[in-house]
Residue frames as qw, qx, qy, qz and C-alpha x, y, z in Angstrom:
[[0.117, -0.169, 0.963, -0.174, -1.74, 12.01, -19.95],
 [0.417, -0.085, -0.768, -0.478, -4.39, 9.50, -20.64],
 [0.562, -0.431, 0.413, -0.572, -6.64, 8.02, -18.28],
 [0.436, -0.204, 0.869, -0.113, -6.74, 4.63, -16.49],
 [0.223, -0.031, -0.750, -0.622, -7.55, 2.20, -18.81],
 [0.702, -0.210, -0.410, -0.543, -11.40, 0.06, -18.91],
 [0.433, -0.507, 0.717, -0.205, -12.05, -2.02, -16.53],
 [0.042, 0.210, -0.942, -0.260, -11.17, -5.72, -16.68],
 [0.443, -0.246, -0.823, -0.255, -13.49, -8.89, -16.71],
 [0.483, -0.315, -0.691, 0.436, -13.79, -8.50, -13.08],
 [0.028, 0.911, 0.176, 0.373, -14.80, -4.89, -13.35],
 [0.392, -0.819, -0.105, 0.407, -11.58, -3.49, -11.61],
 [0.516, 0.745, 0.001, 0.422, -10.11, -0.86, -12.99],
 [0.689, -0.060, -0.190, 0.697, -6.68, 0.56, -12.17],
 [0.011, -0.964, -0.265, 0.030, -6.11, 3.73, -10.86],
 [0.015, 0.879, -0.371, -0.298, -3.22, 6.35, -12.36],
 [0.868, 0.106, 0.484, 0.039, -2.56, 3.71, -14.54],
 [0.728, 0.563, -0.016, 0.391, -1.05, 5.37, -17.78],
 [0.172, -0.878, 0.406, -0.186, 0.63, 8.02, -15.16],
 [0.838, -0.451, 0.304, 0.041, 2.40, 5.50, -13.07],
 [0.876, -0.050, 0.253, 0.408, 3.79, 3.55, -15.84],
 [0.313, 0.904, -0.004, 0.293, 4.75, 7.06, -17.54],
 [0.126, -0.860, 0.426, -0.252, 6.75, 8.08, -14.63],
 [0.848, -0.283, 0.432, 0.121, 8.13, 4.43, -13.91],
 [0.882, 0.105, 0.312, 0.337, 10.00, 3.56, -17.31],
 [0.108, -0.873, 0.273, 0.388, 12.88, 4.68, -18.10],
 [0.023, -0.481, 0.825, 0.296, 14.53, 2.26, -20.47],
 [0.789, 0.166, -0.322, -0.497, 12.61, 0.00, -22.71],
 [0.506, 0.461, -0.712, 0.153, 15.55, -2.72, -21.97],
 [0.012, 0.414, -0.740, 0.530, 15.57, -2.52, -18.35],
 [0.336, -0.197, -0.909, 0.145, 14.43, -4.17, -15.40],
 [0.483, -0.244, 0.133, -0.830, 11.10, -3.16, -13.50],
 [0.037, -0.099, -0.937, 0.334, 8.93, -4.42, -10.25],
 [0.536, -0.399, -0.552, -0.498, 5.62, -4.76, -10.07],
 [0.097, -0.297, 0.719, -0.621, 5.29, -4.97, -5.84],
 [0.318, 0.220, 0.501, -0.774, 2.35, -4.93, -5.81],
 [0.004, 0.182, 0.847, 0.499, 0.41, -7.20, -8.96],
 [0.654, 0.333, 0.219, -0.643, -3.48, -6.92, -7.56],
 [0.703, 0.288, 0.631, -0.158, -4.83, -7.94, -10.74],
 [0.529, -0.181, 0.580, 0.592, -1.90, -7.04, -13.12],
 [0.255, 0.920, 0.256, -0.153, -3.37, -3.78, -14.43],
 [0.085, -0.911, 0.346, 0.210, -0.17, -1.96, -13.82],
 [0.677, -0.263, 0.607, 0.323, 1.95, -5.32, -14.98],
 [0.623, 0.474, 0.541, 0.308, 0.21, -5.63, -18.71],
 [0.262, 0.952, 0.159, -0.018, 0.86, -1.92, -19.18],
 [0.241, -0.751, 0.551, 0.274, 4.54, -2.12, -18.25],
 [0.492, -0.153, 0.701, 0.494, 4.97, -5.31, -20.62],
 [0.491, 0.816, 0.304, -0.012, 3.17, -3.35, -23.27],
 [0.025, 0.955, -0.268, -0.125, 5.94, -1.02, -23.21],
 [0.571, -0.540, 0.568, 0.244, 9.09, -3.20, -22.37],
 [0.324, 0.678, -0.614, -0.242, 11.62, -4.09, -25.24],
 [0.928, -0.039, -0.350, 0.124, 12.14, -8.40, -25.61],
 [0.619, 0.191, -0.645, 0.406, 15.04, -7.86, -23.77],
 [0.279, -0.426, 0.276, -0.815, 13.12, -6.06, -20.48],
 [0.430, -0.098, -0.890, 0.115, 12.10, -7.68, -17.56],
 [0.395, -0.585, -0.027, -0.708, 9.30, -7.11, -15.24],
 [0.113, -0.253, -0.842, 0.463, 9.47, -9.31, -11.43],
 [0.518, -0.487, -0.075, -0.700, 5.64, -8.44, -10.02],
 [0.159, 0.169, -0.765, 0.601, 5.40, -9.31, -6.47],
 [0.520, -0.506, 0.032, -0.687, 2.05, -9.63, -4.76],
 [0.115, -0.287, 0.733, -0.606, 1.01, -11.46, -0.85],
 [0.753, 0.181, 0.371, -0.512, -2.33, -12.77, -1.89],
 [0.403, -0.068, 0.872, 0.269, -2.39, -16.12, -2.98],
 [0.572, 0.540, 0.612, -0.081, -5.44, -15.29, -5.48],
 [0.203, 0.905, -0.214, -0.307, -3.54, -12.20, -7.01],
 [0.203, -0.494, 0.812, 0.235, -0.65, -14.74, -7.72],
 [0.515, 0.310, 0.797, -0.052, -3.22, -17.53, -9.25],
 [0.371, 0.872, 0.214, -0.238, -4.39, -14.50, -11.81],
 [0.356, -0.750, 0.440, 0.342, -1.61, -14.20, -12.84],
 [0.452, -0.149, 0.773, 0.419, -0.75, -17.39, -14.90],
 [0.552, 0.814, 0.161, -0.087, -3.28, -15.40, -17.45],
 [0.326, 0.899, -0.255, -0.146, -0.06, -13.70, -18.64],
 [0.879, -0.002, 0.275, 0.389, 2.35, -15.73, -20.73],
 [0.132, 0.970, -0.198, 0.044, 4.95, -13.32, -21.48],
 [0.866, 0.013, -0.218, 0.450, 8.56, -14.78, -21.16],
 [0.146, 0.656, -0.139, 0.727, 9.47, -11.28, -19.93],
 [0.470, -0.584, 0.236, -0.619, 7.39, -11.54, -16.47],
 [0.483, 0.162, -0.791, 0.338, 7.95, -13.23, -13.58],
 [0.375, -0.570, 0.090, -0.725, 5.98, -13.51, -10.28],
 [0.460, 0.015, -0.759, 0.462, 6.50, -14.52, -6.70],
 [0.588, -0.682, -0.362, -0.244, 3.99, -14.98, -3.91],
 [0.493, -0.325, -0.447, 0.672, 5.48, -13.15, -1.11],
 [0.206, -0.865, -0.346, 0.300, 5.39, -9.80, 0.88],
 [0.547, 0.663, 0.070, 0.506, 6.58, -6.94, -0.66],
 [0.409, -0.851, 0.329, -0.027, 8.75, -6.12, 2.42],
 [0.797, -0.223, 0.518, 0.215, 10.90, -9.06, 1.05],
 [0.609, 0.765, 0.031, -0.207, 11.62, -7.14, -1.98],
 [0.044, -0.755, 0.645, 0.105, 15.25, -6.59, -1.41],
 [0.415, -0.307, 0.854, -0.060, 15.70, -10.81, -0.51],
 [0.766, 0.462, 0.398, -0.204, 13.15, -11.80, -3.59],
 [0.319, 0.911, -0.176, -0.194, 15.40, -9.84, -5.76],
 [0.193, -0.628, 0.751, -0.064, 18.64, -11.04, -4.71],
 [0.792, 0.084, 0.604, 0.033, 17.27, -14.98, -4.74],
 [0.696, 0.678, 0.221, -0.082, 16.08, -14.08, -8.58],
 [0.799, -0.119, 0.212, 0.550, 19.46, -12.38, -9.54],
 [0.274, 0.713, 0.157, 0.627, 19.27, -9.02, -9.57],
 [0.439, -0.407, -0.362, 0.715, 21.07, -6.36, -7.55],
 [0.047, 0.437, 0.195, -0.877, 19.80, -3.40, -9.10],
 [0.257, 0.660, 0.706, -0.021, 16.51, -2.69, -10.96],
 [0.192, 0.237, 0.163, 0.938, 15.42, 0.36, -12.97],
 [0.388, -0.198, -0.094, -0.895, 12.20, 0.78, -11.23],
 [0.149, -0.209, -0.891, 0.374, 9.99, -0.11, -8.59],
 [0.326, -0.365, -0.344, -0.801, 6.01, 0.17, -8.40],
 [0.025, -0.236, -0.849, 0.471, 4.22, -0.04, -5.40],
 [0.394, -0.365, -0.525, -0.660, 0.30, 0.08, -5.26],
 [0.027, -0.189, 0.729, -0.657, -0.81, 0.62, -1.58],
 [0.547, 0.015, 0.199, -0.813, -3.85, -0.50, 0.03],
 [0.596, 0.291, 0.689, -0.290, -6.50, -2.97, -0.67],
 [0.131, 0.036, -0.693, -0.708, -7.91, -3.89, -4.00],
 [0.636, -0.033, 0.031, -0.771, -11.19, -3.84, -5.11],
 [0.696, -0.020, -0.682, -0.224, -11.51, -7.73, -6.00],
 [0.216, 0.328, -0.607, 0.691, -10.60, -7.61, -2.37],
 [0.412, 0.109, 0.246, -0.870, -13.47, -5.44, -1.38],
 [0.651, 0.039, -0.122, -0.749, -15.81, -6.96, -3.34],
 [0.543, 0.207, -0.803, 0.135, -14.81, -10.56, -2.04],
 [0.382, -0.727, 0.101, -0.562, -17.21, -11.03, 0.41],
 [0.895, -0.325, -0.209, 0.223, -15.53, -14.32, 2.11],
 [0.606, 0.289, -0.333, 0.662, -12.37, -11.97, 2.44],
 [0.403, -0.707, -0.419, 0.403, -14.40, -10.20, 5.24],
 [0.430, -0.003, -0.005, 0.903, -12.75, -6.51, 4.15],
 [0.107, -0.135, 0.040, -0.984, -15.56, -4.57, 4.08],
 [0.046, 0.240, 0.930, -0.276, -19.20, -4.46, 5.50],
 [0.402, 0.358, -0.255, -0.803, -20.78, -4.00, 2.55],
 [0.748, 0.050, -0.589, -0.303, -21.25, -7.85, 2.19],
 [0.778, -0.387, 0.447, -0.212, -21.83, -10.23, 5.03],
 [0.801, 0.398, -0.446, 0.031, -19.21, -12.56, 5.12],
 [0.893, -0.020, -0.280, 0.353, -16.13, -14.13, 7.36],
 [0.259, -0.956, 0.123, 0.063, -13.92, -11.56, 9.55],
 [0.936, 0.121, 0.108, 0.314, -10.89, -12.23, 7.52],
 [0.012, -0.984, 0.170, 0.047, -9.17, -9.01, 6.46],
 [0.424, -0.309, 0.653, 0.547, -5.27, -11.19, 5.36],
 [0.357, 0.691, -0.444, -0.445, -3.90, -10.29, 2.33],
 [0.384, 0.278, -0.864, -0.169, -2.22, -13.22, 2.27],
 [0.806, -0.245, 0.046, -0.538, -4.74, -16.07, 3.48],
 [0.727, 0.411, -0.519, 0.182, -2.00, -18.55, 4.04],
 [0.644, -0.131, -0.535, 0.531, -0.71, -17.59, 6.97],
 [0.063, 0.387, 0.038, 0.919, -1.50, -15.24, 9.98],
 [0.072, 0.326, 0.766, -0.549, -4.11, -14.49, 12.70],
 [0.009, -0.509, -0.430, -0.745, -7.16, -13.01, 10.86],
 [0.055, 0.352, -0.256, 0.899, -9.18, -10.22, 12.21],
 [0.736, -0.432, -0.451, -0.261, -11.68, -12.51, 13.99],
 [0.809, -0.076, -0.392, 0.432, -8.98, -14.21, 15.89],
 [0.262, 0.275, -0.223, 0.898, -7.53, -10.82, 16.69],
 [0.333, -0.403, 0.060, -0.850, -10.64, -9.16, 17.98],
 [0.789, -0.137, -0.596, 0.053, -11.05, -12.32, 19.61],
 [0.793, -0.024, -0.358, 0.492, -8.19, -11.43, 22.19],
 [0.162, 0.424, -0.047, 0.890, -7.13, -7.54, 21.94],
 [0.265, -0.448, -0.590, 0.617, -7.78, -5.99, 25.11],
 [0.191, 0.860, 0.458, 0.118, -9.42, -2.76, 25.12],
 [0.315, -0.743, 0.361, 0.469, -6.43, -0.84, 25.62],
 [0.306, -0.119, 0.662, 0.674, -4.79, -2.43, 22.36],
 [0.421, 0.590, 0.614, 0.312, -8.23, -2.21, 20.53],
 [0.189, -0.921, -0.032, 0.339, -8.42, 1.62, 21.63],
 [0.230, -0.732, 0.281, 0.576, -5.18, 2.35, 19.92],
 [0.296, 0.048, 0.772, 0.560, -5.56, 0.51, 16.62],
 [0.232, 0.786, 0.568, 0.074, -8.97, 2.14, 15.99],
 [0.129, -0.938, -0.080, 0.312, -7.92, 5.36, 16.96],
 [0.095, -0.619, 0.488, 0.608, -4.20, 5.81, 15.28],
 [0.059, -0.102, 0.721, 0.683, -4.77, 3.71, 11.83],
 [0.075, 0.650, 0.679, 0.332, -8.78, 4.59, 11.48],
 [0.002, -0.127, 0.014, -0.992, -8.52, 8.38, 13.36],
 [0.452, -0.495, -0.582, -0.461, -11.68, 7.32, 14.82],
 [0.055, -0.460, 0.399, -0.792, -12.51, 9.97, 17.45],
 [0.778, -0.306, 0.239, -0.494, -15.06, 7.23, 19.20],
 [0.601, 0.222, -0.768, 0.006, -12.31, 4.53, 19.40],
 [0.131, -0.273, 0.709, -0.636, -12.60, 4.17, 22.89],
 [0.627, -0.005, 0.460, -0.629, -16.27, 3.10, 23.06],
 [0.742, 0.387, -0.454, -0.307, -16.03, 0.97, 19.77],
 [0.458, 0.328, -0.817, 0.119, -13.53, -1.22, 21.61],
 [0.332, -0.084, 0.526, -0.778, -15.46, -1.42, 24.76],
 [0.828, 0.168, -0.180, -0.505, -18.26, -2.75, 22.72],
 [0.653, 0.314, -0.689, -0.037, -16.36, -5.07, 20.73],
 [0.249, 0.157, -0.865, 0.406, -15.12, -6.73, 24.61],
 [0.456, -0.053, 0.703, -0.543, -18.18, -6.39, 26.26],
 [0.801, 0.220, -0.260, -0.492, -19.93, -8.14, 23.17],
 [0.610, 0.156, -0.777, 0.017, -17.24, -11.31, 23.40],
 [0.294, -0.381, 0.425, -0.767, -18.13, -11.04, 27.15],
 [0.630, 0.209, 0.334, -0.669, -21.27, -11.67, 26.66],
 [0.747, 0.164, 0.644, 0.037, -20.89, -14.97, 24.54],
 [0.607, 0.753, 0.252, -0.033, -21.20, -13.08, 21.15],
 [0.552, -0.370, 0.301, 0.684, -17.84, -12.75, 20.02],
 [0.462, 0.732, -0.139, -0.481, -17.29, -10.65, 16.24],
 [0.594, -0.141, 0.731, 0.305, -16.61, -13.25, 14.09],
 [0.534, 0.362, 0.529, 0.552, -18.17, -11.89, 10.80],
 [0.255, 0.209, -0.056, 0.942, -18.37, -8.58, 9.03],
 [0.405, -0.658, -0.551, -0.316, -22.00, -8.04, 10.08],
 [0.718, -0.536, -0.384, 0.221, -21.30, -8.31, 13.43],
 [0.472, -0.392, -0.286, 0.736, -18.81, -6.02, 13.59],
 [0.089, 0.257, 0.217, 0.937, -20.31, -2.99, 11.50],
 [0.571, -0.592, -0.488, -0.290, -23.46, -3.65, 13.64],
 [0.567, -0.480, -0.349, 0.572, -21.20, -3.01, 17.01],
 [0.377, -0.115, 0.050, 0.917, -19.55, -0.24, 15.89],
 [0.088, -0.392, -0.249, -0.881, -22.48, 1.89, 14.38],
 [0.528, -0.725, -0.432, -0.099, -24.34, 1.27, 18.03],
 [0.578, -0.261, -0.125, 0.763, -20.82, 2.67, 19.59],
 [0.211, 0.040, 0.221, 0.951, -21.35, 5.67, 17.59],
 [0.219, 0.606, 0.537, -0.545, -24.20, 8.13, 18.37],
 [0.557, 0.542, 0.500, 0.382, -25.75, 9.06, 15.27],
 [0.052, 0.973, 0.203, 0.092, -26.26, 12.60, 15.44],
 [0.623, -0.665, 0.348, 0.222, -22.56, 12.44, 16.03],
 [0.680, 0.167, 0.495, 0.515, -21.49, 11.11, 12.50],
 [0.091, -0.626, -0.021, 0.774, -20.11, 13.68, 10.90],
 [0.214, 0.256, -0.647, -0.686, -20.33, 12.31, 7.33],
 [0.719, 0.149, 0.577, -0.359, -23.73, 10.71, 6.75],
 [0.819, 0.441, -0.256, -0.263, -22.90, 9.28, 2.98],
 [0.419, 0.306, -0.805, 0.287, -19.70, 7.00, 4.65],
 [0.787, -0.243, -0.526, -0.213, -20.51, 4.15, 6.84],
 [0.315, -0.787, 0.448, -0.282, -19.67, 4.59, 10.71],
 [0.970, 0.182, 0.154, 0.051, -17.97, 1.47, 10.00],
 [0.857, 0.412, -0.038, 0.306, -15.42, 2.05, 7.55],
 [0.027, -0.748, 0.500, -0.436, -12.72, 3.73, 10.00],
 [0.763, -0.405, 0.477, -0.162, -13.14, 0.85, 12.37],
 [0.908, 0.125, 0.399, 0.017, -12.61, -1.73, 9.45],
 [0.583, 0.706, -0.229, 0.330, -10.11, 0.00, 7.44],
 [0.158, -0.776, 0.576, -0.204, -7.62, 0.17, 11.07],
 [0.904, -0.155, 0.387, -0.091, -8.73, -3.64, 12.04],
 [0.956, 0.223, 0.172, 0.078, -7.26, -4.20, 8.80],
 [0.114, -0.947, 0.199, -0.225, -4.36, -2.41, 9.05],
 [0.494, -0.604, 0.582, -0.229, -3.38, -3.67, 11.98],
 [0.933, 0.066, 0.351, 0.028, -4.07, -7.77, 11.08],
 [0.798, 0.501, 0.074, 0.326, -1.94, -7.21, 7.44],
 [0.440, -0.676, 0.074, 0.586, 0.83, -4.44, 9.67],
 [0.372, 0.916, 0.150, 0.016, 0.29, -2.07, 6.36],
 [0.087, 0.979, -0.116, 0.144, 2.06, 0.84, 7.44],
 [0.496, -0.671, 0.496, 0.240, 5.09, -1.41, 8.71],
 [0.749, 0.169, 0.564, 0.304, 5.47, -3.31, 5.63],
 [0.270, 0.952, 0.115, 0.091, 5.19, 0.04, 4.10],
 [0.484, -0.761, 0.418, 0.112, 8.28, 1.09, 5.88],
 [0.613, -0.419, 0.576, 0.341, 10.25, -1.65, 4.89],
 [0.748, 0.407, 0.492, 0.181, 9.41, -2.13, 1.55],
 [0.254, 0.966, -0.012, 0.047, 10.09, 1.85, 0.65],
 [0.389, -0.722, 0.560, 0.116, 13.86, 1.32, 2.18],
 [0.656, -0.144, 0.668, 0.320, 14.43, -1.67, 0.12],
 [0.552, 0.685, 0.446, 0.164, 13.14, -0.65, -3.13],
 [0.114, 0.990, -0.071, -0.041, 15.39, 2.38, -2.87],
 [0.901, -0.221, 0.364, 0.084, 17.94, 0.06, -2.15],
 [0.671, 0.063, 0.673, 0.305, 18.07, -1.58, -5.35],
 [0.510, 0.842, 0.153, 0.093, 16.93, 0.85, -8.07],
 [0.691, -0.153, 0.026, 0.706, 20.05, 1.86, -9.73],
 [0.209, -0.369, -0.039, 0.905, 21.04, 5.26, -10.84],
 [0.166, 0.077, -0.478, -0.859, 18.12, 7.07, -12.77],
 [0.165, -0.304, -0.898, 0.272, 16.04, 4.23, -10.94],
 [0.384, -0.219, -0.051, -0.895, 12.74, 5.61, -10.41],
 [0.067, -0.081, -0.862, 0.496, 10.40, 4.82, -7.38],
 [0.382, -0.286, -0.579, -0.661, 6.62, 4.91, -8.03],
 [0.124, 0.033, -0.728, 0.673, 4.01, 5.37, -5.08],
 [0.435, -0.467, -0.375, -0.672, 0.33, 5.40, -5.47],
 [0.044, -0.177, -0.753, 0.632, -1.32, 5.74, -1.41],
 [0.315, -0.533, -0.690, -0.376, -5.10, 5.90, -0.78],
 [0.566, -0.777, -0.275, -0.018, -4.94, 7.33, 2.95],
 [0.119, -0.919, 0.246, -0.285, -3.22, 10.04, 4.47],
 [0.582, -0.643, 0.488, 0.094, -1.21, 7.54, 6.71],
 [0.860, 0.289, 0.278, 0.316, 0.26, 5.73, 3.73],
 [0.433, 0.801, 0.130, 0.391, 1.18, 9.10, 2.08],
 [0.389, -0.844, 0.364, -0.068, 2.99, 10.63, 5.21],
 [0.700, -0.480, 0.440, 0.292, 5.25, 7.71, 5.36],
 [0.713, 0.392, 0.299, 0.499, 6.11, 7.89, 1.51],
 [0.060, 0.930, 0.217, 0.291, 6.71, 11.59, 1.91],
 [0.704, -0.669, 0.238, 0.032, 8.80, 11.35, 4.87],
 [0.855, -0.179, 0.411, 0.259, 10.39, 8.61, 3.75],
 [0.626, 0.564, 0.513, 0.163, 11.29, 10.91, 0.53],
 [0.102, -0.961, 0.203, -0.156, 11.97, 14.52, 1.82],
 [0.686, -0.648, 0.304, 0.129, 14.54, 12.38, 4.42],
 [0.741, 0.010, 0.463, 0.486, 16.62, 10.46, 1.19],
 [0.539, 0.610, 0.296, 0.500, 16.14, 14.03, -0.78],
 [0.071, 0.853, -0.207, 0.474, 17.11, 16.46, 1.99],
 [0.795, -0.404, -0.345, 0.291, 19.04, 14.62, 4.59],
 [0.360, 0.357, -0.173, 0.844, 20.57, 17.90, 5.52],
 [0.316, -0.490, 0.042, -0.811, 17.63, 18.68, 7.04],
 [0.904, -0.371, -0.212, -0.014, 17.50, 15.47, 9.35],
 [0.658, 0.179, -0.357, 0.638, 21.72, 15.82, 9.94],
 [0.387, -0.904, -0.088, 0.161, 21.36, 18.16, 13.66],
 [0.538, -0.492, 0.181, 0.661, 24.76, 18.43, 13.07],
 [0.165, 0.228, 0.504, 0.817, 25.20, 20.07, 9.34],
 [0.193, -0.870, -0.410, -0.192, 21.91, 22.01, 10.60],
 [0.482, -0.798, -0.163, 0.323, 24.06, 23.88, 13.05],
 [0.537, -0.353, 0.351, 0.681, 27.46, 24.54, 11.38],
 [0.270, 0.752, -0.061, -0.598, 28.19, 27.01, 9.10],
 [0.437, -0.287, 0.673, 0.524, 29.03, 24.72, 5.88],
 [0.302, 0.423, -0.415, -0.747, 29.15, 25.31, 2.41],
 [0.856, 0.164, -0.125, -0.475, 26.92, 23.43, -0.20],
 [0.757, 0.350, -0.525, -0.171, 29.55, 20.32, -0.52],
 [0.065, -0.175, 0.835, -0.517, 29.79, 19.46, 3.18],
 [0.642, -0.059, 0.447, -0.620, 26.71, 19.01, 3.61],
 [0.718, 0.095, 0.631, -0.277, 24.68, 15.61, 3.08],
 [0.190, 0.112, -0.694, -0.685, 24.40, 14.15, -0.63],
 [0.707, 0.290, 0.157, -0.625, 20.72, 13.50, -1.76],
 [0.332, -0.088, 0.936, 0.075, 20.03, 9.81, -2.28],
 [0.231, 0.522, 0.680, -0.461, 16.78, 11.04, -3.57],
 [0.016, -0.051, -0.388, -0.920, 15.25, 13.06, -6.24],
 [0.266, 0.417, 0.699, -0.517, 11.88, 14.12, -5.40],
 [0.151, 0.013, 0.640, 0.753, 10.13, 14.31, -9.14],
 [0.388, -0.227, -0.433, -0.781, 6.17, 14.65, -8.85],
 [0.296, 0.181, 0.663, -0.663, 3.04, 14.65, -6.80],
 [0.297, -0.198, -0.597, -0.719, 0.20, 13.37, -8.90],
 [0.415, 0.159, 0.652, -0.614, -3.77, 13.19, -8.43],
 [0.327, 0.477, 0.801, 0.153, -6.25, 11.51, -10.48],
 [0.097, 0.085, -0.136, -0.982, -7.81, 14.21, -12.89],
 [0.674, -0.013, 0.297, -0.676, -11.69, 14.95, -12.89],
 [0.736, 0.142, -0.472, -0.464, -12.36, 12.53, -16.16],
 [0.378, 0.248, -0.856, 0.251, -10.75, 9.57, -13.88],
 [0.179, -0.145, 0.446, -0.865, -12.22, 10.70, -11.09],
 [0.578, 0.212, -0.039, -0.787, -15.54, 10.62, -12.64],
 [0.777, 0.235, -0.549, -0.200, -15.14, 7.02, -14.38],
 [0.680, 0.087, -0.659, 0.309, -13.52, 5.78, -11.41],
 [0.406, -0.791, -0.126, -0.440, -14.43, 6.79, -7.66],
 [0.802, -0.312, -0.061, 0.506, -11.70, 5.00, -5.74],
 [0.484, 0.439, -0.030, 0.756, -9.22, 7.45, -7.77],
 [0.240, -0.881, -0.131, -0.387, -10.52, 10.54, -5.85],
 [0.691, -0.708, 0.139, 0.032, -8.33, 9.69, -2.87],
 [0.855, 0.236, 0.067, 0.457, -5.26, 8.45, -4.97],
 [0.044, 0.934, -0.333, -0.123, -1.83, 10.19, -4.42],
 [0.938, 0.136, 0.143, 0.285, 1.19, 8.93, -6.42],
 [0.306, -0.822, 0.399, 0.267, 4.69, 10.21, -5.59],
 [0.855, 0.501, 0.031, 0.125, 7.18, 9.93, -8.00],
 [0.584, -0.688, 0.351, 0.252, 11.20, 9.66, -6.53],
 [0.805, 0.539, -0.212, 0.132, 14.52, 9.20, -8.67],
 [0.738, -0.622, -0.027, 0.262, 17.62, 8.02, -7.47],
 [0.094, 0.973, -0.192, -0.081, 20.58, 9.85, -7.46],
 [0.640, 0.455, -0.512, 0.350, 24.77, 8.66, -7.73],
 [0.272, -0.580, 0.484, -0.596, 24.93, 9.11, -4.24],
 [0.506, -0.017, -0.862, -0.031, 25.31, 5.65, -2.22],
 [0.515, -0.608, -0.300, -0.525, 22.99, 4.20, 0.13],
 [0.384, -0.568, 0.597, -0.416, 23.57, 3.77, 3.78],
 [0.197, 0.288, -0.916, 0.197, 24.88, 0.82, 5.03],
 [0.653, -0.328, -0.634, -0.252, 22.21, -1.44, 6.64],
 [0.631, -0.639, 0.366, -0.246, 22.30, -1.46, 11.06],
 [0.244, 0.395, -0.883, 0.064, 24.58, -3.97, 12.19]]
């Protein structure tokens, strides 16, 4: 495999970029999402590939990732400003019921990051914004505004694993207390590394920051639920041979695509009943699933690209087996 290509104008460069679209297309002809556009790394490489008669939908929640876009005149692609939990009901509007292939990029993007009015990291002083989509929403001022220390306490702690959430959030409330609310990123990477005794950090080349400001945001853009829904629909719709494409940056991203993967490729092992009973191979469950590849960024990538280092990119196929019915 190759590595990710250069980066663009904007210096971002994609990460598992010739992998992905390797393990995404299956048919020159067919139809492929894009969930996730960013800054339509992964898009130009899939319509590099596609046949005139292939189609690509790309999907992304930020209104500036959708504006980038109208670079690519392509009569092939198509894109729609929405959440890529709404894959299933974007689809359907557009007129398709089943798709060969669905890409999802998790996480932030650099243009993101390096945006310093988008407030996402506190590496630049800027706004406490942290939405994807800036349109609509409470941003993560507003939020830290309110949040009691009981809610902040659990959003530091389960989506940043930050073993000094407790005193971080404490801060944060006795700071708005005290007139000084956190309203930009300063402010809050400036609470949070007084919360944290020093001699306590365990990693001194990562900011005692970026666990607070990677849950805040989390929590403001509900990630790991949109995550959820987005993996259920996209399996959905991919038809047979369909192939499901996962790049995750953080350990909680990757659990739920894993999960959410093992469960639709061994549901035998979720079925208590068919766990207990003595039955032969064709009672049990049918695999909706096909679990096809774990990838990681290799060194040269690595090297040319430091984000990659964290990058895991799962690589599902569906099977003939139909999907469950929806709740009522």
């Amino acid at each position: 495999m190759t590595p990710s290509p250069a980066p663009d104008a904007r210096g971002h460069r994609t990460v598992l970029a010739e992998q992905a679209i390797d393990a995404l297309l299956t048919d020159s002809q067919g139809i492929y999402v894009d969930a996730t556009f960013g800054r339509g790394g992964h898009s130009r490489l899939i319509l590099q590939r596609l046949a005139p008669a292939g189609r690509l939908i790309a999907l992304d929640r930020d209104p500036a990732a959708v504006t980038s876009a109208a670079a690519i005149s392509d009569s092939r692609f198509h894109i729609e400003h929405t959440a890529f939990s709404r894959v299933g009901a974007t689809l359907a509007a557009l007129g398709f019921l089943q798709v060969h292939g669905v890409l999802l990029d998790i996480g932030v993007s650099s243009p993101q990051i390096d945006a310093a009015e988008r407030g996402f990291s506190w590496r630049a002083e800027g706004p406490l914004d942290m939405r994807m989509d800036t349109t609509q929403g409470e941003t993560a001022a507003q939020w830290l505004a309110h949040a009691s220390i009981d809610e902040l306490t659990g959003v530091i702690r389960n989506y940043g694993e930050e073993r000094f959430a407790s005193s971080i959030a404490k801060a944060i409330v006795a700071r708005r207390e005290a007139g000084r609310p956190v309203a930009t990123t300063r402010d809050l990477a400036s609470v949070v590394a007084d919360a944290i005794p020093r001699k306590s950090r365990a990693d001194g080349a990562q900011h005692p920051a970026t666990r607070t400001f990677q849950a805040v945001r989390i929590h403001v853009n509900q990630e790991l639920a949109e995550l959820a829904l987005v993996l259920e629909q996209s399996a959905r719709v991919l038809r047979e041979g369909g192939r499901l494409v996962v790049i995750s940056f953080h350990s909680l991203e990757d659990r739920i695509v894993k999960q959410f993967v093992e469960a639709h490729a061994h549901p035998e092992r979720a079925d208590q009943g068919a766990r207990a009973l003595p039955l032969r191979a064709d009672q049990l469950p049918v695999p909706r699933l096909r679990a096809l590849a774990r990838v990681r960024a290799g060194d040269a990538e690595v090297a040319a690209n430091p984000r990659a280092r964290s990058a895991v990119m799962r690589v599902a196929e569906r099977t003939a087996a139909p999907w469950p019915e929806r709740p009522a």
